[in-house]
C-alpha positions in Angstrom: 164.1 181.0 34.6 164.5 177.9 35.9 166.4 174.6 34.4 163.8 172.2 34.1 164.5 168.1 34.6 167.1 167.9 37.5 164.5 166.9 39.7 166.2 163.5 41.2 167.2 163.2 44.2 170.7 163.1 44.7 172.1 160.7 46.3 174.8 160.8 48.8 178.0 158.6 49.1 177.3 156.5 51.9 173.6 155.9 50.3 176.1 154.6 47.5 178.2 152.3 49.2 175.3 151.3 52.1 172.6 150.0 48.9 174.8 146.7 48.8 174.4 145.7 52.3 170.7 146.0 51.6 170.7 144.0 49.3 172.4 141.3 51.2 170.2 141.5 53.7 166.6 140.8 51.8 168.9 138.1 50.4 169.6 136.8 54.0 166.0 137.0 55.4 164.6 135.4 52.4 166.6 132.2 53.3 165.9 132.1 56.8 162.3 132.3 55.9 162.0 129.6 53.2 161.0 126.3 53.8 163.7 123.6 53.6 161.3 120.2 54.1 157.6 119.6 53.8 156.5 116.5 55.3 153.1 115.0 53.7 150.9 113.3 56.1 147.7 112.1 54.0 145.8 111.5 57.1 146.1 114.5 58.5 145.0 116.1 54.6 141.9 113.9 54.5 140.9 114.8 57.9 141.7 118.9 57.1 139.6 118.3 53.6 136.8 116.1 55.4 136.9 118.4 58.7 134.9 121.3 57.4 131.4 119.6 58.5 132.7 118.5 61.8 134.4 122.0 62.5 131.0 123.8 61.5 128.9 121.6 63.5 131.8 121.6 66.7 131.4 125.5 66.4 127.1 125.7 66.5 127.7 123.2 69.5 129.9 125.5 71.3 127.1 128.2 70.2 124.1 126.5 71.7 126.4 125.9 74.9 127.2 129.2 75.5 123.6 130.4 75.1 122.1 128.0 77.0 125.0 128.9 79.9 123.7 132.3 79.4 119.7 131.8 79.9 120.4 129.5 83.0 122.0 132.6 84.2 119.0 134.7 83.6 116.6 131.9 84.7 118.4 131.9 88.4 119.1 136.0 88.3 115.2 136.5 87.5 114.1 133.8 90.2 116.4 135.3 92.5 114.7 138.8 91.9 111.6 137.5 92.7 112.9 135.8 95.5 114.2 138.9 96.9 110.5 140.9 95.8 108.6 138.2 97.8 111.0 138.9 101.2 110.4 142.7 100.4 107.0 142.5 100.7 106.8 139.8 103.4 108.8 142.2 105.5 106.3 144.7 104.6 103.3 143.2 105.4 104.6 142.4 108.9 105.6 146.0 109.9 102.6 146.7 108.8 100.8 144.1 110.6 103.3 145.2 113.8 101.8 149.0 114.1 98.4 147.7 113.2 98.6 145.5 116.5 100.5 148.5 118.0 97.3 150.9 117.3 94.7 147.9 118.2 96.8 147.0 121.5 96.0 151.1 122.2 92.8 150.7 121.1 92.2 147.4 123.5 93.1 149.7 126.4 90.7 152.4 125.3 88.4 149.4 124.6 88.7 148.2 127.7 88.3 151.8 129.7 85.2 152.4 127.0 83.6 148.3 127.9 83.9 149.6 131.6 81.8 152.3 130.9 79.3 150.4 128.9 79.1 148.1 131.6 77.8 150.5 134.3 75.5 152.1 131.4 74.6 148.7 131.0 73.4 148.2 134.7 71.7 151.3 134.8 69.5 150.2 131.8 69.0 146.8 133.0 67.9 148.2 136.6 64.1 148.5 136.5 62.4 152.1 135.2 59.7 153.2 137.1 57.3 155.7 135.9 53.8 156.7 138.0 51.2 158.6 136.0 48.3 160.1 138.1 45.0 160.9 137.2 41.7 162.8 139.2 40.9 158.9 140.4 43.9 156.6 140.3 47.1 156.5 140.4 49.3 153.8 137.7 52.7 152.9 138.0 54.7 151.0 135.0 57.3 149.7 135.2 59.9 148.4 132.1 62.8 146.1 132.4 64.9 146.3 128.9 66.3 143.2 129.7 64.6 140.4 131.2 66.3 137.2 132.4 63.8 134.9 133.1 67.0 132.1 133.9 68.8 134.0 136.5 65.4 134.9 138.7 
């Protein structure tokens, strides 16, 4: 069995002789750290007790500043954006506009080879059409013009 009730610590000698020192050292720091003058200012006590309002109000101030810093931000990022959007889709619209003159500056030539044609078509249908039908007793020639230009004649 074990002796029951020897259960401190035991303590060695220079844990003995060292616990002074200890002592005299919370002794020494607690003089350091005390106060040897207070100086009352009543001014500065009225304006600590009467400051609360002026603190609270200085602080909802600085608030309202910041937030309103904040939103001018926002307000010149998002018209930026939009700034930016609007360029985007100018530049879009004129390459778009540039190959839609590209294909119509093809299709002028093509135009322009096709109006030749048309022309000459044009001439042959404007020249005079002369059809004879013959019968047992006379013979009858008509002629149509398409396009009559009674100025020029």
């Amino acid at each position: 069995m074990k002796a029951k009730g020897n259960n401190k610590k035991k303590l060695r000698n220079t844990d003995i002789l060292s616990a002074g020192s200890k002592v005299y050292a919370k002794k020494r720091k607690a003089k350091k750290e005390t106060v040897e003058y207070i100086e009352f200012d009543p001014e500065k006590r009225t304006e600590f007790l009467t400051g609360f309002h002026k603190r609270k109000v200085e602080r909802k101030n600085r608030t309202k500043e910041k937030y309103a810093a904040l939103a001018k931000e926002e307000k010149l990022r998002s018209r930026k954006e939009a700034r930016e959007e609007r360029q985007r889709l100018a530049d879009k619209n004129v390459r778009e506009m540039a190959a839609m003159l590209r294909v119509s500056i093809g299709e002028e030539e093509e135009e322009e080879e096709d109006t030749f044609a048309e022309e000459e078509e044009e001439k042959k249908k404007k020249e005079p059409v002369v059809k004879e039908f013959k019968s047992k007793t006379a013979l009858t020639t008509v002629t149509v013009i398409e396009d009559l230009d009674l100025d020029n004649e």
